[in-house]
N, CA, C and O atoms as a Tripos MOL2 file, in Angstrom:
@<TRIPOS>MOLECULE
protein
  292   291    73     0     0
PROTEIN
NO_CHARGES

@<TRIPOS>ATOM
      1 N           0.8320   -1.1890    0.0000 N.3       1 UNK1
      2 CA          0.0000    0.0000    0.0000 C.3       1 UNK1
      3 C           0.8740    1.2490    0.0000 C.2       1 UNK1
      4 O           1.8250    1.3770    0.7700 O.2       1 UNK1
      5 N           0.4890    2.2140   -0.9460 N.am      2 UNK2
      6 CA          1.1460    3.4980   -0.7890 C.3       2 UNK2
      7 C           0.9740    4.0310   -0.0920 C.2       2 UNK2
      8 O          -0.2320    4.1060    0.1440 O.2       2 UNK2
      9 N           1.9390    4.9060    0.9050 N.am      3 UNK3
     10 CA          1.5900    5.7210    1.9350 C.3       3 UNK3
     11 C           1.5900    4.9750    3.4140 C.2       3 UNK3
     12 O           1.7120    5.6560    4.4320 O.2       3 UNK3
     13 N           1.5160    4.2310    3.4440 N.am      4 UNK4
     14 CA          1.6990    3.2140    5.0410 C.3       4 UNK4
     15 C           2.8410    2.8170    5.6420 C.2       4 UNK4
     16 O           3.9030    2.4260    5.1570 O.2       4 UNK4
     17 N           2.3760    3.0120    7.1190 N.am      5 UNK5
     18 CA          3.8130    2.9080    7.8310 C.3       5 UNK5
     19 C           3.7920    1.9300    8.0970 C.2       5 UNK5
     20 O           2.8050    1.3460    7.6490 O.2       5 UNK5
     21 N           4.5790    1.2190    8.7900 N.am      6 UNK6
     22 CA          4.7370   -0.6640    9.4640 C.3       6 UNK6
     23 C           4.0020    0.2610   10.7560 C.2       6 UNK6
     24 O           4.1060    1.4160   11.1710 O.2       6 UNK6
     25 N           3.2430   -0.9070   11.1020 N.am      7 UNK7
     26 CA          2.8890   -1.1200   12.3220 C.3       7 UNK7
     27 C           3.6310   -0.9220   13.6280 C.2       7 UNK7
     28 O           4.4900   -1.7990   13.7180 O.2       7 UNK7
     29 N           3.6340   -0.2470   14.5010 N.am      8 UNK8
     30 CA          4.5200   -0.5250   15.9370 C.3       8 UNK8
     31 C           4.2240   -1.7840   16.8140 C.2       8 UNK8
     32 O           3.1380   -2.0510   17.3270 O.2       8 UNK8
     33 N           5.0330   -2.2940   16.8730 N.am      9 UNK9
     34 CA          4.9780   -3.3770   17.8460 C.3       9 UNK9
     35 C           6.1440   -3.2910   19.3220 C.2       9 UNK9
     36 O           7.2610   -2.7740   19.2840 O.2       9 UNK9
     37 N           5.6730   -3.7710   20.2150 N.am     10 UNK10
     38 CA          6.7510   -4.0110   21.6510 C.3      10 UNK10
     39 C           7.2510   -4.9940   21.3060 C.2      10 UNK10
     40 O           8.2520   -5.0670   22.0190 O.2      10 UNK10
     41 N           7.2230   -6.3570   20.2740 N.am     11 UNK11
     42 CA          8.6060   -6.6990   20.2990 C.3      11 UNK11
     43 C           9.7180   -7.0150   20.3730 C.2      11 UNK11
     44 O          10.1050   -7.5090   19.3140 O.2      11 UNK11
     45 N          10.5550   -6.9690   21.2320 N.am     12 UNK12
     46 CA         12.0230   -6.7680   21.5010 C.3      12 UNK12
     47 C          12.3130   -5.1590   22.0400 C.2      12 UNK12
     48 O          13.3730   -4.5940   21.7720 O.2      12 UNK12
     49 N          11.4430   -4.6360   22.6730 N.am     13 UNK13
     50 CA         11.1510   -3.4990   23.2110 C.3      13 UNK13
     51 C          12.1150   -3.6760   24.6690 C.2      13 UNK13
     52 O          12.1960   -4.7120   25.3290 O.2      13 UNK13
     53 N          12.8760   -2.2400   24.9900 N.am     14 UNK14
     54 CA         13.7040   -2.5780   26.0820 C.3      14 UNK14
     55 C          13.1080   -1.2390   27.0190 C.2      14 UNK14
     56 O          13.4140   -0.0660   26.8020 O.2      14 UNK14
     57 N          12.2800   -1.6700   27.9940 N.am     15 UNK15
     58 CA         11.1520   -1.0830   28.8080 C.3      15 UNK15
     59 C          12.1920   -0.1990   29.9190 C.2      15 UNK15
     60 O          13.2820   -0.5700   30.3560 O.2      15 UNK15
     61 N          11.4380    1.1130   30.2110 N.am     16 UNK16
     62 CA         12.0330    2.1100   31.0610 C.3      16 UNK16
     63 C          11.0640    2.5030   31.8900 C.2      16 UNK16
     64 O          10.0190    2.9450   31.4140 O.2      16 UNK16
     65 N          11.2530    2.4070   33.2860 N.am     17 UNK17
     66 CA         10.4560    2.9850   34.1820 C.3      17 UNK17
     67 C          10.1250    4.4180   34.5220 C.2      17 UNK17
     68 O          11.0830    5.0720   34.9350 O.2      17 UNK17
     69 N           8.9430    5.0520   34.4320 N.am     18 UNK18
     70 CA          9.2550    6.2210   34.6820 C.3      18 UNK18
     71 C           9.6360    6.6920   36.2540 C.2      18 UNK18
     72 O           9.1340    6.2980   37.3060 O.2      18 UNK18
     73 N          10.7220    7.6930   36.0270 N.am     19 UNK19
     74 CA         11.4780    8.1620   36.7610 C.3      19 UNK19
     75 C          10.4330    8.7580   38.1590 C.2      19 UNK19
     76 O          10.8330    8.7740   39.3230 O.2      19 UNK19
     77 N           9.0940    9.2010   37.7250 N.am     20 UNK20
     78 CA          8.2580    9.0540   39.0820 C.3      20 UNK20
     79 C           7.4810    8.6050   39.5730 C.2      20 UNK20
     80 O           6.6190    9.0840   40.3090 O.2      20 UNK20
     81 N           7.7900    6.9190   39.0130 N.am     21 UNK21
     82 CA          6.7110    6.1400   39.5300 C.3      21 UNK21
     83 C           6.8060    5.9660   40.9890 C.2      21 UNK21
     84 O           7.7210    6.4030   41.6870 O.2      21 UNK21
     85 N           5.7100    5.2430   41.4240 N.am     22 UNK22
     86 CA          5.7530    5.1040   42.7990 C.3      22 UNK22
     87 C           5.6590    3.6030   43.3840 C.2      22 UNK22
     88 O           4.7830    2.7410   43.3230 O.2      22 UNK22
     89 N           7.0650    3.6660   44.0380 N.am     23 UNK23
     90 CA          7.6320    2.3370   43.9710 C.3      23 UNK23
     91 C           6.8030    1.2570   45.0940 C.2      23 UNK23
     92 O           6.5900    0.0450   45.0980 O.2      23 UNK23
     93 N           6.3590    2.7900   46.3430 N.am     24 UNK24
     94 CA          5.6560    2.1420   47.2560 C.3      24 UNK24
     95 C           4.4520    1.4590   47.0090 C.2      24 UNK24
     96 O           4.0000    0.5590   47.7170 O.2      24 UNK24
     97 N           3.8840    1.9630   45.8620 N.am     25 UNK25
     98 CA          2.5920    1.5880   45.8500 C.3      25 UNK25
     99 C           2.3130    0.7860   44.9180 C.2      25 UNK25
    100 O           1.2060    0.6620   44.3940 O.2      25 UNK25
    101 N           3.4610    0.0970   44.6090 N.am     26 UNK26
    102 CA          3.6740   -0.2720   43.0050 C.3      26 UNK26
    103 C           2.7060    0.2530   41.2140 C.2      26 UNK26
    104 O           2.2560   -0.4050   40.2750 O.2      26 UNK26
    105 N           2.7770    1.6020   41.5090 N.am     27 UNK27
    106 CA          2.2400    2.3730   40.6360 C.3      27 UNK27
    107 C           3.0900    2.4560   39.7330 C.2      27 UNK27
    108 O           3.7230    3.4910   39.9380 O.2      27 UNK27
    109 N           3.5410    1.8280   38.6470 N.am     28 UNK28
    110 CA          4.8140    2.4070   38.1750 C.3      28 UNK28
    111 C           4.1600    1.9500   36.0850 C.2      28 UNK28
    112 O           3.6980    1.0130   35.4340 O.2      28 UNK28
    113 N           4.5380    3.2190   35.9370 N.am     29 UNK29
    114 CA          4.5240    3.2470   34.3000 C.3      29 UNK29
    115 C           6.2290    2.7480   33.7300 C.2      29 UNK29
    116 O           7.3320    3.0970   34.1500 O.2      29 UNK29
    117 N           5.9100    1.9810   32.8250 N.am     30 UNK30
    118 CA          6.9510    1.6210   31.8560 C.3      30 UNK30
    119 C           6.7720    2.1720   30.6090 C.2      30 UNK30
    120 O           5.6580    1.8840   30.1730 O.2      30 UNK30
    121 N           7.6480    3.0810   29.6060 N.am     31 UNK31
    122 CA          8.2610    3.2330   28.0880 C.3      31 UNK31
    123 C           9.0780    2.2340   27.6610 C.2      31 UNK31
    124 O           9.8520    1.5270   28.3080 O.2      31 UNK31
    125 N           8.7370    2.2580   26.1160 N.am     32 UNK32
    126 CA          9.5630    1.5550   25.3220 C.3      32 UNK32
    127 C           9.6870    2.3630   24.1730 C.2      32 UNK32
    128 O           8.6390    2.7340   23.6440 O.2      32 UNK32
    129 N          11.1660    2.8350   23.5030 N.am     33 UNK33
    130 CA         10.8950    3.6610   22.3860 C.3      33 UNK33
    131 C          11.5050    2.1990   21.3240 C.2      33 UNK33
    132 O          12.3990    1.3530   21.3460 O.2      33 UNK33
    133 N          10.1320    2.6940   20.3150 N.am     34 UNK34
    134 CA          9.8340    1.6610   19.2460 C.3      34 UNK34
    135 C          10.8030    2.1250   17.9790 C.2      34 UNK34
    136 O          11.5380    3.1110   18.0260 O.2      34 UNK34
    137 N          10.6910    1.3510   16.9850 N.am     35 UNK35
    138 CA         11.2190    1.7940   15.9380 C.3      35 UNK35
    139 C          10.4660    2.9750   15.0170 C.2      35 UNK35
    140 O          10.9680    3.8850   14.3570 O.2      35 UNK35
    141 N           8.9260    2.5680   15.2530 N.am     36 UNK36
    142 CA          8.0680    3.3350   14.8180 C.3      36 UNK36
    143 C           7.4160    4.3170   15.7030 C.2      36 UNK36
    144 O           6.4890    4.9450   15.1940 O.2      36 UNK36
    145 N           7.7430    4.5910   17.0240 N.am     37 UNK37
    146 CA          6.9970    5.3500   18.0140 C.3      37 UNK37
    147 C           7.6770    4.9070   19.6010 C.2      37 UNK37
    148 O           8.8440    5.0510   19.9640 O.2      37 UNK37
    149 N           6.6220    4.3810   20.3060 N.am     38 UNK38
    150 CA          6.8900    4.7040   21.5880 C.3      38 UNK38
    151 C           5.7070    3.8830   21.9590 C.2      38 UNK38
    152 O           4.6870    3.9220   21.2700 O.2      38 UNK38
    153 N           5.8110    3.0800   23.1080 N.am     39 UNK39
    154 CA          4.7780    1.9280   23.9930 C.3      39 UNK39
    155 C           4.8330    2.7090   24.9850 C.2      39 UNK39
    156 O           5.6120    3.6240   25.2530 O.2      39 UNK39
    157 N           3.4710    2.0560   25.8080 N.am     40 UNK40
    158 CA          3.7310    2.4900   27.4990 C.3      40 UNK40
    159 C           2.6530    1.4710   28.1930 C.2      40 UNK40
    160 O           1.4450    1.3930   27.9690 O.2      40 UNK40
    161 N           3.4390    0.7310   29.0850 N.am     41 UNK41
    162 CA          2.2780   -0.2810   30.2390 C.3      41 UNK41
    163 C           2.6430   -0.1640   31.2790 C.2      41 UNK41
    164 O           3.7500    0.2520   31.6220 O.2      41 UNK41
    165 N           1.6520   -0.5610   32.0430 N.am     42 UNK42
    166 CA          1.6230   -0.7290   33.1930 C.3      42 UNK42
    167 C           2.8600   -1.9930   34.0010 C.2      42 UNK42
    168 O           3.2060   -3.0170   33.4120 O.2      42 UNK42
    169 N           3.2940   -1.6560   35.2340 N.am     43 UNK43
    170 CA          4.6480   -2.8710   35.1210 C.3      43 UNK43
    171 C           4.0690   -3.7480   35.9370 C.2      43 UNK43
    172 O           4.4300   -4.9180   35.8090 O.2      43 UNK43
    173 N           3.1530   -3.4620   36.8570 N.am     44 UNK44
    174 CA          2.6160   -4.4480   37.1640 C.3      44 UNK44
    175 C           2.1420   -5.2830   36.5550 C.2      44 UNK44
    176 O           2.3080   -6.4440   36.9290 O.2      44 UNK44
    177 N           1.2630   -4.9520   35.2200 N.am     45 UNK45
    178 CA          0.9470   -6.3010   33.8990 C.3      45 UNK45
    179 C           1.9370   -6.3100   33.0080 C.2      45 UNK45
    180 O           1.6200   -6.0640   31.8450 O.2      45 UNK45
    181 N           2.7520   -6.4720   33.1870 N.am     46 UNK46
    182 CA          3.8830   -6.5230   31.7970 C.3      46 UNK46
    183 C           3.2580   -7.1960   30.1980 C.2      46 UNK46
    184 O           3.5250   -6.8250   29.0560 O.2      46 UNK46
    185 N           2.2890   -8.3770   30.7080 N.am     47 UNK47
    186 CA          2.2740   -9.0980   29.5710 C.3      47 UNK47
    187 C           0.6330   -8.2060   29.1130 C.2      47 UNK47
    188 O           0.1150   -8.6570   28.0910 O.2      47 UNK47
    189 N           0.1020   -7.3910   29.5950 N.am     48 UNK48
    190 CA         -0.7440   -6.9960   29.5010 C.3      48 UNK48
    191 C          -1.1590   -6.1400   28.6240 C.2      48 UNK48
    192 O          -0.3010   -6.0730   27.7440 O.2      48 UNK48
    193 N          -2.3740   -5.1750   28.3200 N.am     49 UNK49
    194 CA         -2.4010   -4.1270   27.4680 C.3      49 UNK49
    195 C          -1.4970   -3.1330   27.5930 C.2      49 UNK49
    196 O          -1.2980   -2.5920   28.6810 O.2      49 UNK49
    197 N          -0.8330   -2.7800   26.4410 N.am     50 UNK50
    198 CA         -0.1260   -1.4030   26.0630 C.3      50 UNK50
    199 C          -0.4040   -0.5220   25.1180 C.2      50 UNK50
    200 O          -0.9450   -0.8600   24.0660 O.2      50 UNK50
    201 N          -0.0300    0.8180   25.4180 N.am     51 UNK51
    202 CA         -0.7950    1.9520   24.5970 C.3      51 UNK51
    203 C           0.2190    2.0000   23.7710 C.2      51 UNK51
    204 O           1.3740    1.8380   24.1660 O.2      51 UNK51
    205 N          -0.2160    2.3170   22.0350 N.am     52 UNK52
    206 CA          1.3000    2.3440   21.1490 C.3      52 UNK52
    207 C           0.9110    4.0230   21.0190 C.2      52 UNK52
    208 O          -0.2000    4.4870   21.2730 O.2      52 UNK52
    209 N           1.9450    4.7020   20.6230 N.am     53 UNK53
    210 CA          1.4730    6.3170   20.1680 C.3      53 UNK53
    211 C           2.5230    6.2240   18.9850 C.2      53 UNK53
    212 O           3.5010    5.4790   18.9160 O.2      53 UNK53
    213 N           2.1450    7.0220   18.2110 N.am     54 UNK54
    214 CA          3.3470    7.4730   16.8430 C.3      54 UNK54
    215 C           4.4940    8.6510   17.5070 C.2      54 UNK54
    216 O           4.9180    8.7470   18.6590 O.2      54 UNK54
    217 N           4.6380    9.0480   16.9200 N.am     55 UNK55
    218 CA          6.1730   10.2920   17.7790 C.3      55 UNK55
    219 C           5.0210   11.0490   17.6720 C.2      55 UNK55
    220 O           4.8430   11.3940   18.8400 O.2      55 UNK55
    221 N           3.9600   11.6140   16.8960 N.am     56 UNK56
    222 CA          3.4870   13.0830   16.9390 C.3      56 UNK56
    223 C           2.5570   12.9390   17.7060 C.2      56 UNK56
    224 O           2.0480   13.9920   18.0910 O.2      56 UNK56
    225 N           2.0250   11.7800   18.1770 N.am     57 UNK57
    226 CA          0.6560   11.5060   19.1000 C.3      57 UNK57
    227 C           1.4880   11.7100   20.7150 C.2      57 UNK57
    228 O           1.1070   12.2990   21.7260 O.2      57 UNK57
    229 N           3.0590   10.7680   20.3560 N.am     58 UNK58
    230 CA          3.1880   11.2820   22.0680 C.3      58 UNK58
    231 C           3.9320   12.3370   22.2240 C.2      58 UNK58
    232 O           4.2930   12.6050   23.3700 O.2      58 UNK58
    233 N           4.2330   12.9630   21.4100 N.am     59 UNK59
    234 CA          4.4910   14.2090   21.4800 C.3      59 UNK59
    235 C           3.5120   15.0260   21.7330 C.2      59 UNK59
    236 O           4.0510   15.7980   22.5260 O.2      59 UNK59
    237 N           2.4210   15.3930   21.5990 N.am     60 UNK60
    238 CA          1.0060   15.8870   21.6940 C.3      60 UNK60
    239 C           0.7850   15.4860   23.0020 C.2      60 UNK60
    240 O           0.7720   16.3240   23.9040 O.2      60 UNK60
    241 N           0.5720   14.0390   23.2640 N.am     61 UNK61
    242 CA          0.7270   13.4820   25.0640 C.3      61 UNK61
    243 C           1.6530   14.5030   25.8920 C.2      61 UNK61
    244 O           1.1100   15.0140   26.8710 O.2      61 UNK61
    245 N           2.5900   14.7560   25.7000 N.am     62 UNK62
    246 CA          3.1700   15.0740   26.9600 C.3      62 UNK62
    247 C           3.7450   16.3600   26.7820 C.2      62 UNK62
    248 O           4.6390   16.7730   27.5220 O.2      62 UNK62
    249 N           3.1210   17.2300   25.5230 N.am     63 UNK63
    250 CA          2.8110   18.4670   25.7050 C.3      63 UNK63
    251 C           1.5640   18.6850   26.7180 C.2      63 UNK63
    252 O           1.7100   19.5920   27.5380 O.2      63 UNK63
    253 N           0.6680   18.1410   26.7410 N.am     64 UNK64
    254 CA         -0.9730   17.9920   27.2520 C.3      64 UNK64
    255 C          -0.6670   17.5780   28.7580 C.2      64 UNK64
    256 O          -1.3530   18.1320   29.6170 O.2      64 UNK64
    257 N           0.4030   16.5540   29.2090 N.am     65 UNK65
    258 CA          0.8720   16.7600   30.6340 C.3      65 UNK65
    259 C           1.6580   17.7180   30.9800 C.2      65 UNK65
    260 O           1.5010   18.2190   32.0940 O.2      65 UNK65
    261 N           2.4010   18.0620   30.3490 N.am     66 UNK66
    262 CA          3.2210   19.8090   30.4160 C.3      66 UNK66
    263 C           2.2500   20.9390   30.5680 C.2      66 UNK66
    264 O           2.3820   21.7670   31.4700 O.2      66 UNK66
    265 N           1.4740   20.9730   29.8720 N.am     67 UNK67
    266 CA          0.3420   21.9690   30.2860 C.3      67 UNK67
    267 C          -1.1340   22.0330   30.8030 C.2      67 UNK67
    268 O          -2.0830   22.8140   30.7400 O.2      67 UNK67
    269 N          -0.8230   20.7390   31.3820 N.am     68 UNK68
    270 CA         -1.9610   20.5230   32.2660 C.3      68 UNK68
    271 C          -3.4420   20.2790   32.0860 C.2      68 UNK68
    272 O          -4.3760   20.7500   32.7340 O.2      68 UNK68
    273 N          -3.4550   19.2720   30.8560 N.am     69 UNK69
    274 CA         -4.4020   18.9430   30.1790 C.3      69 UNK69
    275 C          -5.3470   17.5690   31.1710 C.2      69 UNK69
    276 O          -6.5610   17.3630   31.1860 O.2      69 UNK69
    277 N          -4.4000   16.9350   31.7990 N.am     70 UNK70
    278 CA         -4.8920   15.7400   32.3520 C.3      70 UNK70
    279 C          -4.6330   15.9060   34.1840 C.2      70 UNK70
    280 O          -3.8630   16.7990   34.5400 O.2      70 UNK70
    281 N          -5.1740   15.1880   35.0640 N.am     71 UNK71
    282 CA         -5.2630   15.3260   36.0950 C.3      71 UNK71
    283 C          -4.0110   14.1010   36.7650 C.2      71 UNK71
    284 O          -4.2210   12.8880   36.7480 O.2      71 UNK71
    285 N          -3.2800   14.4670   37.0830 N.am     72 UNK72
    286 CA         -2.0390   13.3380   37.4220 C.3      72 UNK72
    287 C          -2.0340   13.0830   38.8880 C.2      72 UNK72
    288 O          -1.0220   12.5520   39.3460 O.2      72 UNK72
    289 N          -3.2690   13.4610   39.9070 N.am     73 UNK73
    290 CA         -3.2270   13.2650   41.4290 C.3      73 UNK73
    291 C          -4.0160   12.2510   41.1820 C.2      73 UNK73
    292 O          -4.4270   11.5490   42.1060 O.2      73 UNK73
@<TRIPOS>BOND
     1     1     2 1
     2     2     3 1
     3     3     4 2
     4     3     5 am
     5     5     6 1
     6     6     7 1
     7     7     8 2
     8     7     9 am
     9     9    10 1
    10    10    11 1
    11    11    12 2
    12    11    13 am
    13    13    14 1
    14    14    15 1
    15    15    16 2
    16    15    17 am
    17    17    18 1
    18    18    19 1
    19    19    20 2
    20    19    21 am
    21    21    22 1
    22    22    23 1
    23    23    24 2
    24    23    25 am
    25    25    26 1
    26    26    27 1
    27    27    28 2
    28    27    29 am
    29    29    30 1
    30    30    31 1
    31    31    32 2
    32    31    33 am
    33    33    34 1
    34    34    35 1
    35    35    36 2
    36    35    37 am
    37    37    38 1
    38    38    39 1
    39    39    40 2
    40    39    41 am
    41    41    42 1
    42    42    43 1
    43    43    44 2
    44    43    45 am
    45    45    46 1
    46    46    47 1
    47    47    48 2
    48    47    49 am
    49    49    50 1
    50    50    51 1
    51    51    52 2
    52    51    53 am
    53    53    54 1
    54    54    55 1
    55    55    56 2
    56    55    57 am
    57    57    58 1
    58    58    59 1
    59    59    60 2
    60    59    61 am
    61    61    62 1
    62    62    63 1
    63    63    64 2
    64    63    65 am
    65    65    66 1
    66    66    67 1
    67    67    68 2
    68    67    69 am
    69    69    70 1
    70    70    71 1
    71    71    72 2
    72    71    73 am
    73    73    74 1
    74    74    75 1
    75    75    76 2
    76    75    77 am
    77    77    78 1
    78    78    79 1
    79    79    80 2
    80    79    81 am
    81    81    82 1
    82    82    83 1
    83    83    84 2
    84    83    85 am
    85    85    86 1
    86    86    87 1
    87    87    88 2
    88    87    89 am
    89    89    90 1
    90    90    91 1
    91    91    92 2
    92    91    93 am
    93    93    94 1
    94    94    95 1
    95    95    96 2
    96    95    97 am
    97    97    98 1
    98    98    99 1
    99    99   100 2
   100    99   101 am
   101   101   102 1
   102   102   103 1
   103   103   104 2
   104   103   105 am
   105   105   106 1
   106   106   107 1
   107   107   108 2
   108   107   109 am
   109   109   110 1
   110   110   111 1
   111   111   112 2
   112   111   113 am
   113   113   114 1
   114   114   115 1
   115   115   116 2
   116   115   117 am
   117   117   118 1
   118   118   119 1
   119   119   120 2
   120   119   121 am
   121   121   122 1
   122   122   123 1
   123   123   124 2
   124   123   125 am
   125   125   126 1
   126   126   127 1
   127   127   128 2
   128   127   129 am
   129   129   130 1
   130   130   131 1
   131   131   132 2
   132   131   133 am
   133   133   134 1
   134   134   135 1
   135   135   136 2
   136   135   137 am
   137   137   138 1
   138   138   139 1
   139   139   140 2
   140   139   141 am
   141   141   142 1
   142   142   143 1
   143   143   144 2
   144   143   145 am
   145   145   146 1
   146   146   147 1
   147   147   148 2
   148   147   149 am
   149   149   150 1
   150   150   151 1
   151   151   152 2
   152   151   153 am
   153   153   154 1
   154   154   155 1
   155   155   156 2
   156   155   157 am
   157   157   158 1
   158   158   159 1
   159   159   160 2
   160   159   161 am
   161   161   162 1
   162   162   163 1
   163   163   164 2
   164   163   165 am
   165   165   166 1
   166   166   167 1
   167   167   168 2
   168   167   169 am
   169   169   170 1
   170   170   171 1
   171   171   172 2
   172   171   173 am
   173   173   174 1
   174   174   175 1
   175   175   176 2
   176   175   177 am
   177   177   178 1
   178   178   179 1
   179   179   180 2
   180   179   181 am
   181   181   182 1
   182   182   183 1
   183   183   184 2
   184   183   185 am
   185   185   186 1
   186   186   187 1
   187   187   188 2
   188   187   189 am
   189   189   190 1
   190   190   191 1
   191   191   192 2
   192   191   193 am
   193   193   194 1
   194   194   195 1
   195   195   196 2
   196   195   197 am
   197   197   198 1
   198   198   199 1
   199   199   200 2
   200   199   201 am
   201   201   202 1
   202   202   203 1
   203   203   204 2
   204   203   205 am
   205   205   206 1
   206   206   207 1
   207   207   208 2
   208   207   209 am
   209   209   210 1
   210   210   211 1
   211   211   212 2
   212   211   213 am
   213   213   214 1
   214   214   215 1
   215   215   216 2
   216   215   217 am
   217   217   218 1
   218   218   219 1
   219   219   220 2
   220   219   221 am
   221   221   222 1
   222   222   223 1
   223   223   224 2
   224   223   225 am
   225   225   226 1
   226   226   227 1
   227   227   228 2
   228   227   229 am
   229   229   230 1
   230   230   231 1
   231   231   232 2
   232   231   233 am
   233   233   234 1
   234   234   235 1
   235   235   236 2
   236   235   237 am
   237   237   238 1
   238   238   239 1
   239   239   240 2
   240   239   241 am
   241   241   242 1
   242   242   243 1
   243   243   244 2
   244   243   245 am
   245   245   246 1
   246   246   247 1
   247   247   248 2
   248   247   249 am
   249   249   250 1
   250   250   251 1
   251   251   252 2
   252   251   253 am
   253   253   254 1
   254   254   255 1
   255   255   256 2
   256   255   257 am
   257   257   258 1
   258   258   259 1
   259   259   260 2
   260   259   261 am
   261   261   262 1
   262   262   263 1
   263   263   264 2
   264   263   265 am
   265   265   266 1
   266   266   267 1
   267   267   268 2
   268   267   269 am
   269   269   270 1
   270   270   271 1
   271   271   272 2
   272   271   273 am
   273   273   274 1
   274   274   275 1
   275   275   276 2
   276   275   277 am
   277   277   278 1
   278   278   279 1
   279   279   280 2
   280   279   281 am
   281   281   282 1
   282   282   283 1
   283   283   284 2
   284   283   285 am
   285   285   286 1
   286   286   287 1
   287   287   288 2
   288   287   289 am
   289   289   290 1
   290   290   291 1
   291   291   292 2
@<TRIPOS>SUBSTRUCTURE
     1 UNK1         2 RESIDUE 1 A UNK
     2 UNK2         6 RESIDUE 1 A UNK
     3 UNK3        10 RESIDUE 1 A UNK
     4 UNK4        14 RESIDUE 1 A UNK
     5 UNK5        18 RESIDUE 1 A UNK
     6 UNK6        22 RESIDUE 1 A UNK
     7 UNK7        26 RESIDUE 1 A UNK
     8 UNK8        30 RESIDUE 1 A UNK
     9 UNK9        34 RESIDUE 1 A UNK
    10 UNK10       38 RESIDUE 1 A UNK
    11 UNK11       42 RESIDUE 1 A UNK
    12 UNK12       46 RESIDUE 1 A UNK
    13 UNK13       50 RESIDUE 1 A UNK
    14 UNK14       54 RESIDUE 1 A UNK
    15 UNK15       58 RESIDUE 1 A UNK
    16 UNK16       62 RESIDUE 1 A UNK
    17 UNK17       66 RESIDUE 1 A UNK
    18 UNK18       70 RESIDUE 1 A UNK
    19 UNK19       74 RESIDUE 1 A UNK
    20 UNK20       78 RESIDUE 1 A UNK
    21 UNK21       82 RESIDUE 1 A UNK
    22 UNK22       86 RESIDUE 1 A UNK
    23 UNK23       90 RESIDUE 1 A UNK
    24 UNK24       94 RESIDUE 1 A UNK
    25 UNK25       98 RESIDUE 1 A UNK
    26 UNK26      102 RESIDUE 1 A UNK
    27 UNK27      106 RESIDUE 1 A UNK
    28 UNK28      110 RESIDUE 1 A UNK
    29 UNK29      114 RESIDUE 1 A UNK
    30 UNK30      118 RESIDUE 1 A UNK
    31 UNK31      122 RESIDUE 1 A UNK
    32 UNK32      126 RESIDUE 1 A UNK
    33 UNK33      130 RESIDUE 1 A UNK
    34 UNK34      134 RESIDUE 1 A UNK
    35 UNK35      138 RESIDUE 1 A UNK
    36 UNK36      142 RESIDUE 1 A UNK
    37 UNK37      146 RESIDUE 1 A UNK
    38 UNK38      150 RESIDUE 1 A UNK
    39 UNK39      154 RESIDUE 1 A UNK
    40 UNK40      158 RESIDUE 1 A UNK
    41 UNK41      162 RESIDUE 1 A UNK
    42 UNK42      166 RESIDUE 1 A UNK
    43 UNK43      170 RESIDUE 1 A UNK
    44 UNK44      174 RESIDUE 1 A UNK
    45 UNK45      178 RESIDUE 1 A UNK
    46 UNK46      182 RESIDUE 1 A UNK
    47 UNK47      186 RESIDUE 1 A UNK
    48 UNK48      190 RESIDUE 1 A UNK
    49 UNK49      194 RESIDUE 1 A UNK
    50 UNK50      198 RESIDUE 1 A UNK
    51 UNK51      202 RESIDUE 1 A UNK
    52 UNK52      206 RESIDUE 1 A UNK
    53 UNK53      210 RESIDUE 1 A UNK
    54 UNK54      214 RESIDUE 1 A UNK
    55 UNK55      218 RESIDUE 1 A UNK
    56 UNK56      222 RESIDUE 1 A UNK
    57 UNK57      226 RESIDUE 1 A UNK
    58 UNK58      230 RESIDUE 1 A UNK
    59 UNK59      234 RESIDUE 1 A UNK
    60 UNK60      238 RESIDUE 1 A UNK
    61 UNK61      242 RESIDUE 1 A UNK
    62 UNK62      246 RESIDUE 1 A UNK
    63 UNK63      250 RESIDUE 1 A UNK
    64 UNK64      254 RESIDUE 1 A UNK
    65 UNK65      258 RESIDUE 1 A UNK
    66 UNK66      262 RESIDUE 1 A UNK
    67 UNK67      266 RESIDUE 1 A UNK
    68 UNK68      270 RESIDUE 1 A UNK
    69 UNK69      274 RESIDUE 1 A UNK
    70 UNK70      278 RESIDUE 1 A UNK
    71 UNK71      282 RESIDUE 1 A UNK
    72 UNK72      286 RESIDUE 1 A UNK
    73 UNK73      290 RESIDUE 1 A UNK
């Protein structure tokens, strides 16, 4: 097909915790930067659902947590 990207997949994805998860409560978000974008799950389900975003979708994401689009308490 003209015009189509490959799909993102996790993969062989090498997962990063975010730096403020909360270890006590085992709240903790994991990244993976893809070939095509960027994953993010939960680490408590590892094998579980993950959100894929393209670069401009999570780029848009975390402009929208930068300016206070979403409620993070």
């Amino acid at each position: 097909m003209r015009g189509t990207e490959p799909a993102v997949t996790a993969d062989g994805a090498v997962w990063r915790k975010a730096t403020r998860s909360n270890t006590v409560g085992n709240q903790c978000v994991e990244v993976a930067l893809l070939r095509g974008g960027i994953a993010v799950r939960d680490s408590k389900d590892p094998e579980g659902p993950r959100l894929m975003f393209s670069p401009g979708e999570w780029e848009a994401f975390i402009d929208g947590v930068k300016g206070g689009e979403f409620d993070l308490s």
